[in-house]
C-alpha positions as CSV (number, residue, x, y, z in Angstrom):
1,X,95.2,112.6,124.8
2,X,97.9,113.8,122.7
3,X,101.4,114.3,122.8
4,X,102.7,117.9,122.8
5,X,106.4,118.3,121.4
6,X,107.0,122.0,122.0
7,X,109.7,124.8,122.3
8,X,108.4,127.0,125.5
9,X,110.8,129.8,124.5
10,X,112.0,130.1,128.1
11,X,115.7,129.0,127.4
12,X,115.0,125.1,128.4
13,X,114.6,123.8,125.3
14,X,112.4,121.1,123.6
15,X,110.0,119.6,125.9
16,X,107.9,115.9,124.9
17,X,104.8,115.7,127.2
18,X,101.7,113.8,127.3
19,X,98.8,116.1,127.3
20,X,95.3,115.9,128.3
21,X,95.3,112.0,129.3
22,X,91.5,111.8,130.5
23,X,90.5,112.4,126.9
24,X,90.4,109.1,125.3
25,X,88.3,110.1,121.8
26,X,91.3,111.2,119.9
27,X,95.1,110.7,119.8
28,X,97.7,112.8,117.7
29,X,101.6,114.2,118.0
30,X,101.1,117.9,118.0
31,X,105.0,119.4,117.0
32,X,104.1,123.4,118.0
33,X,107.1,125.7,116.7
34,X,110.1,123.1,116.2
35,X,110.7,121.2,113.5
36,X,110.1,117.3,112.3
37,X,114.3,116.8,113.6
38,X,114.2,118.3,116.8
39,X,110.7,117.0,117.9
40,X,112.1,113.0,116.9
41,X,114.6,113.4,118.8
42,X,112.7,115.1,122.0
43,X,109.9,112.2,121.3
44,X,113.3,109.7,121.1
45,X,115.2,111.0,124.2
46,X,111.8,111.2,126.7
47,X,110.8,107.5,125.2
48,X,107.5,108.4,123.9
49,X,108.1,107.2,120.4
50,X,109.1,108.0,117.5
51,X,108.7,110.4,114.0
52,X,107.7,108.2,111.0
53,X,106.8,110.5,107.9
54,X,103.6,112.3,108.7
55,X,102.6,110.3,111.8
56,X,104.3,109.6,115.1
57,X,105.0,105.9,116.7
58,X,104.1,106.5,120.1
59,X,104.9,103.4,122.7
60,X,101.7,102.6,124.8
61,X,103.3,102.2,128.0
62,X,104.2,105.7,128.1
63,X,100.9,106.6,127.5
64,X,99.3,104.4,129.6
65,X,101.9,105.8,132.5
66,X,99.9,109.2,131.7
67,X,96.6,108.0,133.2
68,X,95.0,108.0,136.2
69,X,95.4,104.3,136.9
70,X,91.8,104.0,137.4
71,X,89.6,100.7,135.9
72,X,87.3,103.2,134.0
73,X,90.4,105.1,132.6
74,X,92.3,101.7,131.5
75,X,89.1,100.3,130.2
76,X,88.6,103.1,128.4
77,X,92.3,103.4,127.5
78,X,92.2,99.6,126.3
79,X,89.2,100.3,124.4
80,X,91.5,103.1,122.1
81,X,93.9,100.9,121.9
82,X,91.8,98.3,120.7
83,X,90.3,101.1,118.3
84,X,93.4,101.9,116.5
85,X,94.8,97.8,116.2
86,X,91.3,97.3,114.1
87,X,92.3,100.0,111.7
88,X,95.9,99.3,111.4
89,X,97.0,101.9,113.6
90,X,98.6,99.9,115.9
91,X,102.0,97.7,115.9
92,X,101.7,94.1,115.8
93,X,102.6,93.3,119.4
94,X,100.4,96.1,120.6
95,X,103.7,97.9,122.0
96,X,103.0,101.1,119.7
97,X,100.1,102.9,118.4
98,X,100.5,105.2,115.2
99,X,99.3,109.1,115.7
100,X,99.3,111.3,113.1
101,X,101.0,114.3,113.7
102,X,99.9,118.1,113.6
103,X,102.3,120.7,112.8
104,X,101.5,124.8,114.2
105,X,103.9,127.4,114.6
């Protein structure tokens, strides 16, 4: 799973989407051809999260609204989530998980 922040270059701007939900493994902000400014404020206005330095506070119920609802997916959703609070990686109240962010042109 990862959150795309992207210019498409067909007139309609900056686009926030979650991307690739099913995959559970890794988690990361990837900002393709816009710069740290303009992706905060697409991740701000769609509610995803947040641009924090290098890494991205994304809020976990818009993740988890990215799934397919299914028990193996949350389990295995929960089981991330529960991942990235044992490193730090997560807010205090669990409303946010910290992904770091990848930058391409």
């Amino acid at each position: 799973m990862f959150v795309l922040v992207s210019d498409a270059g067909d007139g309609n701007g900056v686009r926030a989407t979650i991307t690739e939900p099913e995959n559970l493994k890794q988690l990361h902000a990837e900002f393709r051809r816009v710069d740290d400014e303009t992706a905060a404020r697409a991740l701000r206005d769609t509610g995803i999260g947040v641009v924090d330095g290098d890494h991205a506070w994304l809020k976990t119920s818009a993740l988890r609204a990215a799934g397919n609802g299914s028990a193996e997916w949350m389990a295995g959703f929960d089981a991330m989530l529960a991942y990235a609070a044992s490193n730090g990686w997560a807010s205090a109240d669990g409303s946010q998980v910290r992904a770091h962010i990848v930058r391409s042109s």
